[in-house]
C-alpha positions as YAML, in Angstrom:
chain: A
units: angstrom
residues:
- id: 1
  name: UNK
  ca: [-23.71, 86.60, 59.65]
- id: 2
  name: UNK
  ca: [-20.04, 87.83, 59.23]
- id: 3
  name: UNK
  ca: [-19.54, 84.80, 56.44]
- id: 4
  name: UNK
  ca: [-22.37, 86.52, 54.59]
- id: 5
  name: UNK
  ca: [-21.49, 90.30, 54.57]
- id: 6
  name: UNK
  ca: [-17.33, 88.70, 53.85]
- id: 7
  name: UNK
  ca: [-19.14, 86.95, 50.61]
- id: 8
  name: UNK
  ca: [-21.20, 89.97, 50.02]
- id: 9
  name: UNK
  ca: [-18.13, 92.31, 50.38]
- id: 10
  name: UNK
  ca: [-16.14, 90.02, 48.10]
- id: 11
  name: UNK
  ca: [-18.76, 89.84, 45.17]
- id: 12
  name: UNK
  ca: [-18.89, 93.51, 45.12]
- id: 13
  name: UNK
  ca: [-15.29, 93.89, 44.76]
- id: 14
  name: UNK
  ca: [-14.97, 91.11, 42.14]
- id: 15
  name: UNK
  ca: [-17.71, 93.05, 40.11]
- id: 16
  name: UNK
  ca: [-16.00, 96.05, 40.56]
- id: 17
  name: UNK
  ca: [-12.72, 94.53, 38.72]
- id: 18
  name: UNK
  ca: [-12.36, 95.15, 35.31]
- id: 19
  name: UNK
  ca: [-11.40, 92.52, 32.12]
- id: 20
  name: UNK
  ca: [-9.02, 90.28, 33.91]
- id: 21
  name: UNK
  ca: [-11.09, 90.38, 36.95]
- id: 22
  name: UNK
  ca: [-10.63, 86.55, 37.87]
- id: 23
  name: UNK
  ca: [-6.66, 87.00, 37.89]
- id: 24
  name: UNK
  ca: [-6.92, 90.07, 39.25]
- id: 25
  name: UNK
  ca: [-9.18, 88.82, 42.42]
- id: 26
  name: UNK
  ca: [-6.57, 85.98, 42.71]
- id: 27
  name: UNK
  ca: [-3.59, 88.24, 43.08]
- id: 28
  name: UNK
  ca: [-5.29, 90.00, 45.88]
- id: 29
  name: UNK
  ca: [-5.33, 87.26, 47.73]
- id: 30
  name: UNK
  ca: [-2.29, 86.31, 47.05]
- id: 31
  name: UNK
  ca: [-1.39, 89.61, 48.28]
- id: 32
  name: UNK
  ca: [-2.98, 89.37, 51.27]
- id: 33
  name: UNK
  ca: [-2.06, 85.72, 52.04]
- id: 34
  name: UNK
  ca: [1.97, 85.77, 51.16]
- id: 35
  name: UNK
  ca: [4.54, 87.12, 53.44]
- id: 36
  name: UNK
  ca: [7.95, 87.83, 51.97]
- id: 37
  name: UNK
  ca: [6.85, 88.08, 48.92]
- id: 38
  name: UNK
  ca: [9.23, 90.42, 46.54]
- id: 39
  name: UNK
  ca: [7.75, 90.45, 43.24]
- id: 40
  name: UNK
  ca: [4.91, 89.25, 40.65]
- id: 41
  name: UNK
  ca: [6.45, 85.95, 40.02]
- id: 42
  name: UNK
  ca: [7.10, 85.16, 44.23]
- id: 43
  name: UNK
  ca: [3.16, 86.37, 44.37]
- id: 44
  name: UNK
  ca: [2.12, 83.49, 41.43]
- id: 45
  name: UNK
  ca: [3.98, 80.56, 43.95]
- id: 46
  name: UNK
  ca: [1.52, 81.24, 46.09]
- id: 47
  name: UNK
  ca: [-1.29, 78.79, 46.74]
- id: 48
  name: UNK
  ca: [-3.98, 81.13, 45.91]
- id: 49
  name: UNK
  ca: [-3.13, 82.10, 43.08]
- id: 50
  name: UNK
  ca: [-3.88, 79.03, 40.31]
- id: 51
  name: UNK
  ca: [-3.00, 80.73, 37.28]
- id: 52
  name: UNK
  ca: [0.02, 80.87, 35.60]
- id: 53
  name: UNK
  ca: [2.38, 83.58, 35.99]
- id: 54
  name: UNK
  ca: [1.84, 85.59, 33.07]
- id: 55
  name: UNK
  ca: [-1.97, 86.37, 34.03]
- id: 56
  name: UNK
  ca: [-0.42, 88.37, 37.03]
- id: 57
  name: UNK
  ca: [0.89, 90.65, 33.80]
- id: 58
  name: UNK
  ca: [-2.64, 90.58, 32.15]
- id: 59
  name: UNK
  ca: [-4.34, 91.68, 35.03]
- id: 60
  name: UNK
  ca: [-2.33, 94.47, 36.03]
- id: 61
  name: UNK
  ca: [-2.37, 95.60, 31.82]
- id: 62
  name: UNK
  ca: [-6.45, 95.20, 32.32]
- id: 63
  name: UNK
  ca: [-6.62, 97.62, 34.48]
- id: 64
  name: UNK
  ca: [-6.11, 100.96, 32.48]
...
C-alpha cells in the first residue's frame, strides 16, 4: 500500500514538471539522495542522476 501511493505521489510530481521534466525528476533525487553536495556539478556525480552534467543546466532553464 505505501509502495503504491510513493509511485502515485511520484507520477504526479513528474507530470507536474515542465519541458526538462526527466532531468529535472533526476536532480531531485539526487537532491534528496547526496549529502555534501556543494553545487550542480557535485549533484550530477551522483548515482541517480544518469545524465550528463549539462542537463542539470537545462532543467533548471526549463523551468521559467
Amino acid at each position: 500500500m505505501k509502495s503504491a501511493l510513493l509511485e502515485e505521489f511520484r507520477q504526479a510530481a513528474y507530470n507536474y514538471l515542465g519541458k526538462a521534466h526527466d532531468a529535472t525528476f533526476e536532480l531531485t533525487d539526487a537532491i534528496l539522495l547526496t549529502r555534501n553536495a556543494y553545487s550542480l556539478a557535485d549533484l550530477s556525480l551522483s548515482p541517480v542522476f544518469r545524465r550528463k552534467w549539462p542537463s542539470i543546466y537545462v532543467s533548471e532553464a526549463g523551468r521559467s
